[in-house]
Steps between C-alpha positions, in 0.01 A plus 500: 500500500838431617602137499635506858204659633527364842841639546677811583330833634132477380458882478771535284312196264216694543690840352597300189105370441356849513774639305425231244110542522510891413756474258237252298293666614608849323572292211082421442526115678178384716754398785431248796782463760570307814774385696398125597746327738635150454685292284504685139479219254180351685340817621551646108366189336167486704437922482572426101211202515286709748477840333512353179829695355586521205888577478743552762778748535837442723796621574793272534859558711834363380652255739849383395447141355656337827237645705234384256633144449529507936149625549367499190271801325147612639467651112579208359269307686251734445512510100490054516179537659351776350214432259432834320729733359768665715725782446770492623682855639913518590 
């Protein structure tokens, strides 16, 4: 699930997600998928404590380190609060 969900061309987000699913999906994963819209370190947490997961893949952008001191880092934010294992893709 991308971490700005809520922004950009949807359809395009939702290219990505079924590429993702059928490529783990060829692999041999059981795969669930969704796009859910709104703010990604809240909406992740509570689908983590809802569906009861386990581990939690991401991809992460470089920003220059102006940027990220300015506005600071959605993936950073996201591995504070996480509370199972993440891995972390670049």
């Amino acid at each position: 699930m991308p971490a700005d969900v809520g922004q950009g061309n949807p359809g395009r987000h939702q290219e990505k997600l079924d590429w993702a699913k059928a490529t783990l999906e060829a692999a041999g994963f059981d795969v669930t998928a969704a796009l859910i819209p709104g703010d990604a370190e809240s909406t992740i947490a509570k689908t983590v404590k809802e569906q009861a997961i386990d581990m939690l893949i991401m991809g992460a952008f470089g920003h220059s380190p102006l940027r990220s001191l300015l506005f600071g880092s959605k993936t950073a934010d996201l591995l504070r609060s996480s509370t199972i294992p993440t891995l972390l893709l670049r």
